[in-house]
C-alpha positions as CSV (number, residue, x, y, z in Angstrom):
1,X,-22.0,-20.6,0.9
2,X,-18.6,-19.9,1.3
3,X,-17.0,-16.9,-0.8
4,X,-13.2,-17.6,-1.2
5,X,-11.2,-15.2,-2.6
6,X,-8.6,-16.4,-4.7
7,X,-4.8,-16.5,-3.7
8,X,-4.1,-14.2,-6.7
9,X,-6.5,-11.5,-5.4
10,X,-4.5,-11.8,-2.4
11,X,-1.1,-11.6,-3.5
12,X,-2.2,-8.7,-6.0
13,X,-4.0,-6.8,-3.3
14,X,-1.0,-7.4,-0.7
15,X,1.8,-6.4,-3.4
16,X,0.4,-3.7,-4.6
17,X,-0.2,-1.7,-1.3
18,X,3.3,-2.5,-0.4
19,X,5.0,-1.3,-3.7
20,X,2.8,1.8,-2.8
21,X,4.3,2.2,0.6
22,X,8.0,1.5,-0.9
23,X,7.2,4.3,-3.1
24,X,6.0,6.9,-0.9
25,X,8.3,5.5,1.7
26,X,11.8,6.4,0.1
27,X,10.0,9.2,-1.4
28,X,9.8,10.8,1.9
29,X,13.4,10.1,2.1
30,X,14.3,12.1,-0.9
31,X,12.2,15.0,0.0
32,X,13.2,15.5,3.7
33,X,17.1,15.1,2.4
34,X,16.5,17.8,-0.1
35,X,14.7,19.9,2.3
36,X,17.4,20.0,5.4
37,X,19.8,17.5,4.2
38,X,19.6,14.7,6.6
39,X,16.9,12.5,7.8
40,X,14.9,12.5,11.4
41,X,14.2,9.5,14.0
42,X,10.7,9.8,12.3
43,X,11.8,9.5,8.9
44,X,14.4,6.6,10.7
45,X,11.4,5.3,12.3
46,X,9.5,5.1,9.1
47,X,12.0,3.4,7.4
48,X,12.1,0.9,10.5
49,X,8.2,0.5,9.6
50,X,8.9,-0.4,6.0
51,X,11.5,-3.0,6.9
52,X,9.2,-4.9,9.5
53,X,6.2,-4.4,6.8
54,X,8.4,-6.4,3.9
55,X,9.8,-9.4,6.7
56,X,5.4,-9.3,7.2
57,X,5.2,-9.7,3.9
58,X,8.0,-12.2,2.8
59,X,6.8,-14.3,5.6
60,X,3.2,-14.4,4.7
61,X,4.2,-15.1,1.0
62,X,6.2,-17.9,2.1
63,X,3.4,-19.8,4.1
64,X,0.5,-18.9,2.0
65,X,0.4,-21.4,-1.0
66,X,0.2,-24.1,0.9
67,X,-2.2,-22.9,4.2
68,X,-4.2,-21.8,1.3
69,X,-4.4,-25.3,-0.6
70,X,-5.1,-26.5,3.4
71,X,-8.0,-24.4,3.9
72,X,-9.6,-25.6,0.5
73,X,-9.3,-28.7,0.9
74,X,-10.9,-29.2,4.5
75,X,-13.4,-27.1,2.5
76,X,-13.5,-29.7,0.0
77,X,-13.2,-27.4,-2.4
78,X,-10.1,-28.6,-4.3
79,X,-6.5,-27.8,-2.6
80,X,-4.1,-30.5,-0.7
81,X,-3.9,-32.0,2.5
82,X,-0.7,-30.7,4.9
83,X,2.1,-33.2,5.9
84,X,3.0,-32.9,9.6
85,X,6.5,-30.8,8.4
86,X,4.1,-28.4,6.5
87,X,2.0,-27.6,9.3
88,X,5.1,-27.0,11.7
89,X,6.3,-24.8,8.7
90,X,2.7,-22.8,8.4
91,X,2.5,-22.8,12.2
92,X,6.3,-21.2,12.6
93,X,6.3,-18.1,9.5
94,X,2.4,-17.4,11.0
95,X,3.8,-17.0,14.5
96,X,6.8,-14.6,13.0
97,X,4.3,-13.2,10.9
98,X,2.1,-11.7,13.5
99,X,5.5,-10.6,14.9
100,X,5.9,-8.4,12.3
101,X,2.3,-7.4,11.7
102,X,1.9,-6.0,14.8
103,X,5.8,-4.4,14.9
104,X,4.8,-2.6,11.8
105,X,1.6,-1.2,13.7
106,X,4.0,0.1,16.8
107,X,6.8,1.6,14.4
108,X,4.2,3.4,12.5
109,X,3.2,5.1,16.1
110,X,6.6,5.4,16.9
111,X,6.7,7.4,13.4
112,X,3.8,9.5,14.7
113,X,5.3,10.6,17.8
114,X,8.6,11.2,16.5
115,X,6.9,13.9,14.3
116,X,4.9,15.4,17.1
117,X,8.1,15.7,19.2
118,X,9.3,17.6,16.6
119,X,6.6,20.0,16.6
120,X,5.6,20.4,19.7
121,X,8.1,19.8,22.4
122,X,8.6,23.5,23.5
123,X,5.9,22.9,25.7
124,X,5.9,21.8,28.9
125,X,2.6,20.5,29.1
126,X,2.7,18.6,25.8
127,X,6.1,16.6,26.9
128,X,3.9,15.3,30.1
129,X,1.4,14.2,27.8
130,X,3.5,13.1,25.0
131,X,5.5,10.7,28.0
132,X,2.1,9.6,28.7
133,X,1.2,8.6,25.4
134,X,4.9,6.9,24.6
135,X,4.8,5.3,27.9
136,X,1.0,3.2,27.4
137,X,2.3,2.7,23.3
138,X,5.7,1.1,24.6
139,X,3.6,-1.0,26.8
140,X,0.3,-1.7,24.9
141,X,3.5,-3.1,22.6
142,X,4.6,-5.2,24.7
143,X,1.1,-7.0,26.0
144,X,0.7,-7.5,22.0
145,X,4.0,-9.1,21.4
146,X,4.2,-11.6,24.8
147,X,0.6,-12.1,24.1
148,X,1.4,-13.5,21.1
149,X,3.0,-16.5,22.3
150,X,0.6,-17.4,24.9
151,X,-2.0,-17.6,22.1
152,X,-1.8,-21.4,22.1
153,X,-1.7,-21.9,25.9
154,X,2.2,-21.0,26.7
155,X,4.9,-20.1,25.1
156,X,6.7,-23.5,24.9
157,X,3.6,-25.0,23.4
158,X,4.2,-21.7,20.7
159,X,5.7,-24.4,18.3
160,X,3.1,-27.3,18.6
161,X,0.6,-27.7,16.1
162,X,-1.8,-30.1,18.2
163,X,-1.7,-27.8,20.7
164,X,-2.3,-24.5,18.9
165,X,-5.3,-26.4,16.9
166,X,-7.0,-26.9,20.0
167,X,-7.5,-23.9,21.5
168,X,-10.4,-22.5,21.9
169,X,-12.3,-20.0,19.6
170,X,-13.0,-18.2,22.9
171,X,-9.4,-17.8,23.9
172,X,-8.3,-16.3,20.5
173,X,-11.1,-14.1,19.9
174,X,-10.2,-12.6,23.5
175,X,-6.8,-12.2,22.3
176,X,-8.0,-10.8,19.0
177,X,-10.4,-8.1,20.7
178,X,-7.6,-7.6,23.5
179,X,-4.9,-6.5,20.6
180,X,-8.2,-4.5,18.9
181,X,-8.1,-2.6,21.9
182,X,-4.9,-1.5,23.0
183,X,-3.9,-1.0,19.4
184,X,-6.9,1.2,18.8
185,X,-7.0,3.0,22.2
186,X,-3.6,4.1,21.9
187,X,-4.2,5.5,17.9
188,X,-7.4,7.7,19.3
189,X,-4.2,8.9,22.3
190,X,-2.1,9.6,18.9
191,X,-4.4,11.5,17.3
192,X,-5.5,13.9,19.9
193,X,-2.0,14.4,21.1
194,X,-1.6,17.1,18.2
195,X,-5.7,18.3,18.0
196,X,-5.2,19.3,22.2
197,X,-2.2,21.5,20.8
198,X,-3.8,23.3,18.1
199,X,-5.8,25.7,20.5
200,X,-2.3,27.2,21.9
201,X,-1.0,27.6,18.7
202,X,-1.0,31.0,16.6
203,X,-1.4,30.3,13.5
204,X,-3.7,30.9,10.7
205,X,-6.8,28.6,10.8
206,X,-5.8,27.2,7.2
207,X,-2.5,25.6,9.1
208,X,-4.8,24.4,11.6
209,X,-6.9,22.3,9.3
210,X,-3.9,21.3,7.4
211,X,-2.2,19.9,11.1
212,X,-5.3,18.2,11.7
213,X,-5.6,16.6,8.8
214,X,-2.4,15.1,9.7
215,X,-3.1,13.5,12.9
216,X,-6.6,12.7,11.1
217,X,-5.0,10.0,9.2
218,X,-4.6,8.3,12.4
219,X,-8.5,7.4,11.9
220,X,-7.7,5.3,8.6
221,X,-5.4,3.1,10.6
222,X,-8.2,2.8,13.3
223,X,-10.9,1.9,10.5
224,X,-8.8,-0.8,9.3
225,X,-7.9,-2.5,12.3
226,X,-11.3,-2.9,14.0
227,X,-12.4,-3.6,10.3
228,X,-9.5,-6.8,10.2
229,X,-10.9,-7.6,13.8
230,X,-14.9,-7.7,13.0
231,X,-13.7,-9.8,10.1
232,X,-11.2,-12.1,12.1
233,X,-14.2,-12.8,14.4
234,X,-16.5,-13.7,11.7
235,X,-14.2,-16.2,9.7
236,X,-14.7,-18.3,12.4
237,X,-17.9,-19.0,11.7
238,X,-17.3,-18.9,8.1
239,X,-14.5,-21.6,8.5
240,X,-12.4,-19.6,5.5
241,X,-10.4,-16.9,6.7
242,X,-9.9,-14.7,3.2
243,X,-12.0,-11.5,4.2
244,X,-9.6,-11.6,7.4
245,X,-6.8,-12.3,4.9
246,X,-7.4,-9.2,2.9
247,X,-7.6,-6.8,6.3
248,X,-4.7,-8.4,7.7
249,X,-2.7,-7.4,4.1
250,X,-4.6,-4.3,4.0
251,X,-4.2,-3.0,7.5
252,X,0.1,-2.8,7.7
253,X,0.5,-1.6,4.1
254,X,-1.9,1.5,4.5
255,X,-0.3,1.7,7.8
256,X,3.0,2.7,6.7
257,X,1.4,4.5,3.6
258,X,-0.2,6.7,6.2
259,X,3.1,7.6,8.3
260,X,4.9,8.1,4.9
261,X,2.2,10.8,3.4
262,X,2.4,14.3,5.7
263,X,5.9,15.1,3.9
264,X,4.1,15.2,1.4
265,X,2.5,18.2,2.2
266,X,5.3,20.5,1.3
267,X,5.0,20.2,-2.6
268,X,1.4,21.7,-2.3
269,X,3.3,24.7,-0.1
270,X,5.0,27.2,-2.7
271,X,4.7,30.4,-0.8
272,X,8.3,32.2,1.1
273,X,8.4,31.1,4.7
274,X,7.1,34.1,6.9
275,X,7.9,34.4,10.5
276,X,6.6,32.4,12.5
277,X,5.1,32.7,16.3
278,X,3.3,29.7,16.7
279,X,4.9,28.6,19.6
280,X,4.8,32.1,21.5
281,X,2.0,31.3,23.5
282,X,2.0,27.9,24.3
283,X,0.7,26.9,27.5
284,X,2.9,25.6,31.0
285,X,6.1,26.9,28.9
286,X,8.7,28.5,31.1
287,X,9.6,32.2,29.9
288,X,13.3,30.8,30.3
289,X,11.8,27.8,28.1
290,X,11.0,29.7,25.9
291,X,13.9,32.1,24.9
292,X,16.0,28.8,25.3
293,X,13.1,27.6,22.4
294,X,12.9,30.1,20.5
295,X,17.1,30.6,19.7
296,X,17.4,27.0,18.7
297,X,13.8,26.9,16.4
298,X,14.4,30.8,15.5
299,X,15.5,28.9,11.7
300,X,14.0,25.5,11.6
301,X,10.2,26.2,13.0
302,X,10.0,29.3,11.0
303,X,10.3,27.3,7.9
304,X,8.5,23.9,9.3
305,X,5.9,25.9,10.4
306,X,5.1,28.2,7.1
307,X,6.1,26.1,4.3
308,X,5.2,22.8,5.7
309,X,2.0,23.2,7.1
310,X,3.5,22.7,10.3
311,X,4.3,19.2,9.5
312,X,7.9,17.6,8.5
313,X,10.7,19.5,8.6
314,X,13.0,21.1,11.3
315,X,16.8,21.1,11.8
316,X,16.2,19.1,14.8
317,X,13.8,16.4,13.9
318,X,13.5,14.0,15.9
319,X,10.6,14.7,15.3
320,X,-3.1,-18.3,15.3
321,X,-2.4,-20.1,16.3
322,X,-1.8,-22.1,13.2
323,X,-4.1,-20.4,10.6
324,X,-4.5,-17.0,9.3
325,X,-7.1,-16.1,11.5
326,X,-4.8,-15.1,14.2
327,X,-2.9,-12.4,12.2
């Protein structure tokens, strides 16, 4: 039996998520720019995210009438059959839409570093890691994206419909657990980027929990992509790829939902900023480090680190082939 979930499922699940992250999205905006009245390269970043998720979207709802009405109907289960033209149509917007899939993944990250940056670049120790972290994100990014169009043999046959029809389950799945990987490797690097700080830091243990809750949401991004791949793998064998389709939508949306939600933090944070010396004791920071750190954050990390929970704001933020499966 196969359980096909209908196309207005789909576009209801898919639209609604994304309205959400519009919301929170420019939301974020608006708080941030009444906060310290200008935006950071996360909140940039973020915005970035939101762009690259709509293009995901606009490009999936422009292909997926008819590769829906494809897949029922080699089903037999009702639907059309494909001209050529429509399958070179389906075959280009799917490429461009695992394009932006995945782009939206990496600028959420981006948005997620950015923020850490902010927090904790006094240290010396953290920048190391932090380059480390950037470094294998910038090129986990790039094996996604040239990978991509070597997913139906080379990437001059990227275009040809015979050609991507033919490979072989094996060589996409490797693909699929390949992107699984790196993309979930470097979220668990993400996420402990922030925990590893929170030993050095003074601060009181409530602020703690409330930074890693933060980087915790990481994990909801990790949950959904090895959920979308689990599922991706199994469509094959159920010849229909809906439960893949509703991870794929799920997995960008909640994505950017995620990066938008730690500014939010600050309307459950009432209380008068108190100084702050959270960053006092930071490990492998330079005593002229950390005069030269503590003059320029003497304003912006008192308040970032009292009234925000340590999270958002500081005057210097910068803080497949041709089917759904391969998405």
């Amino acid at each position: 039996m196969v359980l096909v979930v209908s196309i207005e499922v789909l576009n209801a699940v898919g639209w609604t998520l994304a309205s959400t992250a519009i919301f929170l999205t420019f939301g974020r905006f608006y708080i941030r720019w009444r906060k310290i009245g200008r935006l950071g390269l996360d909140d940039i970043l973020n915005g970035l995210a939101l762009i690259a998720l709509l293009c995901f979207m606009a490009t999936y709802q422009a292909y997926l009438p008819i590769q829906y009405a494809y897949e029922l109907f080699g089903l037999g289960l009702g639907g059309h059959d494909a001209s050529d033209d429509q399958l070179l149509y389906i075959q280009n917007l799917n490429t461009a839409n695992i394009v932006f899939f995945w782009i939206t993944l990496y600028l959420v990250k981006g948005t997620f570093l950015a923020l850490y940056w902010t927090l904790f670049n006094v240290s010396k120790t953290f920048r190391v890691a932090w380059n480390c972290v950037t470094a294998y994100t910038f090129i986990s990014f790039l094996a996604t994206f040239f990978a991509i169009f070597w997913s139906c043999g080379t990437p001059n046959k990227i275009a040809n419909v015979e050609a991507c029809e033919t490979t072989s389950a094996g060589t996409i799945l490797a693909f699929e657990v390949m992107w699984c990987a790196l993309n979930t490797f470097g979220d668990i690097l993400i996420m402990l980027l922030p925990l590893w700080m929170l030993r050095n830091i003074q601060i009181s243990r409530a602020k703690k929990i409330g930074l890693a809750s933060i980087a915790g949401l990481v994990i909801i991004d990790i949950l959904f992509d090895i959920l979308r791949t689990v599922y991706t793998i199994g469509s094959y064998a159920a010849n229909f790829p809906n439960a893949n389709a509703v991870w794929a939508l799920c997995e960008p949306t909640i994505a950017v939902i995620v990066c938008a939600l730690p500014t939010y933090r600050t309307l459950l944070s009432r209380k008068k900023p108190e100084p702050s010396t959270s960053y006092q004791n930071l490990r492998g920071m330079s005593s002229s480090r950390k005069t030269e750190a503590q003059k320029s954050h003497t304003a912006s990390n008192t308040y970032e680190m009292d009234d925000m929970n340590a999270s958002v704001y500081s005057s210097r933020a910068i803080l497949k082939p041709s089917n759904m499966h391969a998405v």
